[in-house]
N, C-alpha and C positions, 0 to 999 in steps of 0.2 A: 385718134386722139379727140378726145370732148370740150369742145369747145366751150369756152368762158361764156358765163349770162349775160344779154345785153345789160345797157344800162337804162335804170329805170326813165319811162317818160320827166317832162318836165313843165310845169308849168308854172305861165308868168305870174309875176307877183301881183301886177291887176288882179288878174281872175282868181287868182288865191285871194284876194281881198276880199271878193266878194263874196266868196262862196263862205271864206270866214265870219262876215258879218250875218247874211242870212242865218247861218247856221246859228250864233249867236243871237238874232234875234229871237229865233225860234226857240232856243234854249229858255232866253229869258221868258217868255212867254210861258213857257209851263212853271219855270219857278215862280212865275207870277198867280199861279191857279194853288201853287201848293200853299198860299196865304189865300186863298180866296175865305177861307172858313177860320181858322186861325184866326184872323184881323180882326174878326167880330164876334169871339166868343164872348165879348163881357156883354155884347149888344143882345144876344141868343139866350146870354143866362138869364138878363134882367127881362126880356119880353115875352120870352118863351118858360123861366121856370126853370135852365137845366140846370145839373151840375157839371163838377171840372168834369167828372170822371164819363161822363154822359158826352158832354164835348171832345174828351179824350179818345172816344169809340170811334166818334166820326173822321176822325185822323188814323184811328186803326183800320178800318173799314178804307177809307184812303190809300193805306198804302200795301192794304191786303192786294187787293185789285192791282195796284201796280205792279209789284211785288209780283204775282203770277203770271201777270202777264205780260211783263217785263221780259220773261225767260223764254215764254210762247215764241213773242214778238222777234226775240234775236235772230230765232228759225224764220220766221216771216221775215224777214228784212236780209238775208240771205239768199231765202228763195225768191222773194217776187222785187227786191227793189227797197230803199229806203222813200226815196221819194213821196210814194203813192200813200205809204205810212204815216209818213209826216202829217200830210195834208186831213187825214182822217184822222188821227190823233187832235188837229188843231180845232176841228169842226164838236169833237166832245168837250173840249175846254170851254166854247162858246157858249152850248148846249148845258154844262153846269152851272156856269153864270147865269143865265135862264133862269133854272130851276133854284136856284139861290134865294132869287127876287122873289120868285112863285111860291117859296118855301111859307106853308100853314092857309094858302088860297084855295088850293084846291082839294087838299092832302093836310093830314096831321102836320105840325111844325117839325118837329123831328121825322116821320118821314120824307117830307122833301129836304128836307139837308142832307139824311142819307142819302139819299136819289141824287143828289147834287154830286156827294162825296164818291159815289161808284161811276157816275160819268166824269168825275175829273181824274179819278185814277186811272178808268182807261182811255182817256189821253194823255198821262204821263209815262204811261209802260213802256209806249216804243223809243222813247227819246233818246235814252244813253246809246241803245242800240243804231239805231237812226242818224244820231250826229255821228258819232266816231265811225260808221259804215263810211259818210261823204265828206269825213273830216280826211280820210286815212286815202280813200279813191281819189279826191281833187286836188288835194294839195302836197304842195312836193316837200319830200324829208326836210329839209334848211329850213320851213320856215314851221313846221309840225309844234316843234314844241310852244311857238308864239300862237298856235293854234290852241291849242289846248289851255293855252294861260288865259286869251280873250272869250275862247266855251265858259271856264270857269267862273270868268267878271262877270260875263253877262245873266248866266243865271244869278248871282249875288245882285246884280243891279235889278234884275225880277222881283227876287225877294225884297228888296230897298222899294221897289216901286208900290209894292200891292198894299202898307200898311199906309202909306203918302197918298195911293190914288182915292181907295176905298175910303179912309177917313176921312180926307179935305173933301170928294164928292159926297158922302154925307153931311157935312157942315154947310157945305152949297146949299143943296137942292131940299134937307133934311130929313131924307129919306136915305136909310141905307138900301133898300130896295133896288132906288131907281142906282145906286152908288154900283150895287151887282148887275144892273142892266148894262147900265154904261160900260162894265167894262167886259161885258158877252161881246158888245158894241166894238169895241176897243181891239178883242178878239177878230173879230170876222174882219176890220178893216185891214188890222197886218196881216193875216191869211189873202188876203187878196193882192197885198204886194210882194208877200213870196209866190203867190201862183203866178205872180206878171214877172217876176225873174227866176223862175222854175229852172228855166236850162241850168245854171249857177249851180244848180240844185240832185242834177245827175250824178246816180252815183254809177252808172254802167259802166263800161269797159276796163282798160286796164288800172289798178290801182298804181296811185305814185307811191303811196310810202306801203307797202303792201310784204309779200312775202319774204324778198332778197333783203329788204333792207331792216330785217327783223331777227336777221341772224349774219353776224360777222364771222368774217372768213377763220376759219380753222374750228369754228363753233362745235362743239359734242353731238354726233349725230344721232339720230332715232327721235329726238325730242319735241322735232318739228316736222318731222316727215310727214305726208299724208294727212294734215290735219283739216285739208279743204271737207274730208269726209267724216270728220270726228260727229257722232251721235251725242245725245243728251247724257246716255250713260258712261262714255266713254270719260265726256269734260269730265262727272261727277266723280268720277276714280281721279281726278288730278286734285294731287295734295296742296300743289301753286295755285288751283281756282279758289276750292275752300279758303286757302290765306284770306288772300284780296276779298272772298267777299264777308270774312269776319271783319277785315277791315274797315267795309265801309257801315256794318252792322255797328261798331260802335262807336262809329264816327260820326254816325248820322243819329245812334238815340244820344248823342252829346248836345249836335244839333238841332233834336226835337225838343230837347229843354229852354232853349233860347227861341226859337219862333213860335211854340206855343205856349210856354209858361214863365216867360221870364220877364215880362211886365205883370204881371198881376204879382208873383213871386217877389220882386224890387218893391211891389205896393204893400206886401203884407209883412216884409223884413223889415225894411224902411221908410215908410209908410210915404212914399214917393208918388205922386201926384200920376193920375191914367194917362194923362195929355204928356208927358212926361215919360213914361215908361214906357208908353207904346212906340216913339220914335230910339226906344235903344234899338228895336231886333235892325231899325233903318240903318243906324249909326253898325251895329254889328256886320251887316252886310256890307255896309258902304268900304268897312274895315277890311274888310273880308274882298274886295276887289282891288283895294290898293296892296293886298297881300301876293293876290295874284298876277298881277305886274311883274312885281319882284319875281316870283315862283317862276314867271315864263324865262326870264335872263338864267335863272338858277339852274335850270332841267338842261340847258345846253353846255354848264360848265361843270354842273360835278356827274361824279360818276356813280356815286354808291348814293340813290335818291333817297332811301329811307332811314340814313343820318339825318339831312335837310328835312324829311316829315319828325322825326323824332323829335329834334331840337325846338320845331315849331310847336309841333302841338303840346308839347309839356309843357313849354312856356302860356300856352294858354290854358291848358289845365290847370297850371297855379294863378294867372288871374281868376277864374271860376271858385277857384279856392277861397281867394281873397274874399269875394262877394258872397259866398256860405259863410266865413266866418260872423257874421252879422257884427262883428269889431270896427269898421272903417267907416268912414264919414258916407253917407248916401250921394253924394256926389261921386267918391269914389269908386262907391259898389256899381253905380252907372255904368261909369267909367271904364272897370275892370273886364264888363261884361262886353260891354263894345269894342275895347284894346282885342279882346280874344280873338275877333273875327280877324285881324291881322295874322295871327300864327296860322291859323285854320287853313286862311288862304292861300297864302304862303306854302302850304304843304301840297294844294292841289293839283296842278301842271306836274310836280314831281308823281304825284299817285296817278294819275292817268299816264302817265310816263314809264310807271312801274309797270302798269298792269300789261300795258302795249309790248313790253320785253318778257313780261312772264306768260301772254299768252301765246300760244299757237299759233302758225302762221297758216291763212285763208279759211280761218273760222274768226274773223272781226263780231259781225252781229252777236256771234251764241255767245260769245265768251262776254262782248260788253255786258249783255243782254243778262244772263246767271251771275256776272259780278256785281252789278249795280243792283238787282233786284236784292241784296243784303241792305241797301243802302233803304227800300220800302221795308224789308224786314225789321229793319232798326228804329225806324219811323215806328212802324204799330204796334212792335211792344214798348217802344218806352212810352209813349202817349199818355196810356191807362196808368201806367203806372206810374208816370209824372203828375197827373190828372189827383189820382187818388192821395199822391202825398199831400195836395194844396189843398183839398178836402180837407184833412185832418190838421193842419197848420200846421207842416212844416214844408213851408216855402225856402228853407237852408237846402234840404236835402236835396232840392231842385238843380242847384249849382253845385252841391259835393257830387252826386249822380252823374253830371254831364264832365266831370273832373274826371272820376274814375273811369268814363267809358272812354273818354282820349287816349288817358294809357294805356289800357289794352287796346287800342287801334294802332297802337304807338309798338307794342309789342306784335301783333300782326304782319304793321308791314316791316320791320326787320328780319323778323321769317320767309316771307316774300322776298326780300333784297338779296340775304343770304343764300336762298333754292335760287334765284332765278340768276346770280353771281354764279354759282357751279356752272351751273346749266352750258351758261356763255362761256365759260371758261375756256382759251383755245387749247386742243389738247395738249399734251408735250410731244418735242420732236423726236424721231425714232431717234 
């Protein structure tokens, strides 16, 4: 007779605290590179001469690199370790900043932006793969989904930081330059207090929330069997990979509209002051982590997640709405724009929740690693083509754009909820 699976390791909520926040930190920190270029295109157009769509490149270019190597990385981070990844991931982000500052000194001004924009991309490739590999190894099931709630804050507090850090240190010092040095600076000093509590940081031996607890008893078999060995062609035959990463493909060119064009867009609708507009995507963000709070309580109570992303992000699809209609008082278009980052949020911890039931059990990296890289995809095609509508003035289409790409993200992950409901279904008894 075959004996029952142990039960998984466990570990205390100390060291899940820590390893959560590290991770977190770490997070934030690359969301803080994905403004690195963003924050300062209005500084880039007036000094250098571009345009949006010129601007827009460097974000495609951005998330091209991530985007590829994002899927590489899941395989790497599999095979050798997230750890080591991490730490060379955080060293390219530095190295952008750098070249940021250096952009037009040594080099054309657009080529070193570019050059910036390819070394910040690959340091954000390994990340999705990277956190959830030692998100999913260290920490035990019970506290998982408050894991993924504070992953999700802390990137949005990234994003809230880089338009706050970059522009009050240019107001300092009055150089945006030394604004990009400082935070290469800023980079190498938190890389050095994750290397001083590295261990936190292991993602070796046995996973706590890992195979067994990815699939409940009486689960449909064949689905998960053998997937420690699944190949790159294998994932791509999986019709549940495709979902998820349509999902975050238009989830995130919804989210390209608002960090890279929806302060100049609020300036050319409602003719809304820079100093003003630039603190919405803060205020979006800041939105967008109080949503995630919420989302972390929600992931542990309901069961069918991609209601709770539906309900959210519609709702802020019709905020977006509200600020295309160019009808409502410019406070309110502000307003509408930043309300949204609350639904967004709110949907987050449920979508990493999703993906975590619809993927394969001991393929963590490949699967985060090929689902997230839609999330670079989404990024660099909508850029250009965000880019090019503000050229032509129409700053409306900016926010209807980012409206329409929610609900289909919204139609996505119920396709996902639905496959991956079957899936789990316990069979019937004989």
């Amino acid at each position: 007779m075959q004996s029952a699976s142990p039960p998984p390791p466990q570990s205390g909520a100390r060291e899940d605290a820590l390893t959560i926040g590290l991770v977190g930190l770490a997070h934030g920190i690359s969301h803080f590179h994905h403004l690195l270029l963003p924050t300062l295109f209005p500084v880039f157009a007036r000094e250098f001469g571009l345009s949006f769509a010129e601007l827009g490149l460097l974000m495609t270019v951005f998330f091209a690199v991530s985007g590829i190597g994002q899927t590489a990385s899941g395989f790497l981070v599999d095979r050798v370790g997230a750890r080591p990844v991490l730490f060379a991931a955080l060293l390219c982000f530095a190295g952008a900043g750098l070249m940021t500052a250096l952009a037009g000194t040594f080099t054309g001004p657009y080529v070193g932006l570019m050059a910036a924009a390819v070394l910040a991309g690959l340091g954000n490739a390994p990340f999705h793969p990277v956190d959830f590999t030692i998100l999913n190894h260290r920490v035990a099931l019970p506290r998982l989904g408050h894991a993924f709630s504070i992953h999700g804050i802390s990137g949005n507090l990234g994003w809230a930081l880089a338009p706050v850090f970059l522009i009050g240190m240019q107001g300092l010092t009055g150089s945006w330059r030394i604004a990009c040095a400082a935070a290469a600076l800023m980079t190498l000093t938190l890389t050095a207090v994750l290397w001083w509590q590295r261990a936190a940081l292991d993602d070796r031996g046995t996973p706590l929330a890992a195979e067994h607890t990815n699939k409940p008893a009486g689960a449909r078999p064949g689905a998960l069997q053998g997937a420690g060995s699944l190949g790159l062609a294998q994932l791509l035959a999986m019709p549940t990979v495709w979902l998820c990463f349509g999902f975050f493909f238009w989830s995130t060119a919804a989210l390209s509209a608002v960090q890279g064009f929806a302060s100049p867009a609020l300036q050319q609708l409602y003719g809304l002051r820079e100093s003003l507009t630039a603190f919405v995507v803060t205020a979006f963000m800041l939105a967008g982590a109080a949503g995630m709070v919420v989302g972390g309580f929600l992931v542990a109570r309901v069961q069918r997640l991609e209601r709770t992303i539906g309900v959210a992000m519609a709702a802020s699809a019709g905020l977006f709405l509200m600020a295309a209609s160019g009808a409502v008082a410019p406070w309110a278009a502000a307003a509408s724009v930043a309300l949204a980052g609350f639904g967004t949020g709110l949907a987050g911890p449920s979508r990493d929740m999703l993906i975590k039931r619809a993927a394969p059990a001991g393929a963590t990296g490949r699967v985060y690693g090929l689902v997230y890289s839609g999330l670079d995809l989404g990024f660099a095609v909508a850029a250009p083509v965000l880019g090019h509508w503000m050229d032509h003035g129409r700053p409306g289409w900016v926010f209807a754009g980012a409206a329409g790409a929610l609900l289909l993200a919204v139609a996505s992950a119920n396709w996902v909820g639905r496959r991956t409901t079957a899936r789990l279904s316990p069979l019937p008894a004989p």
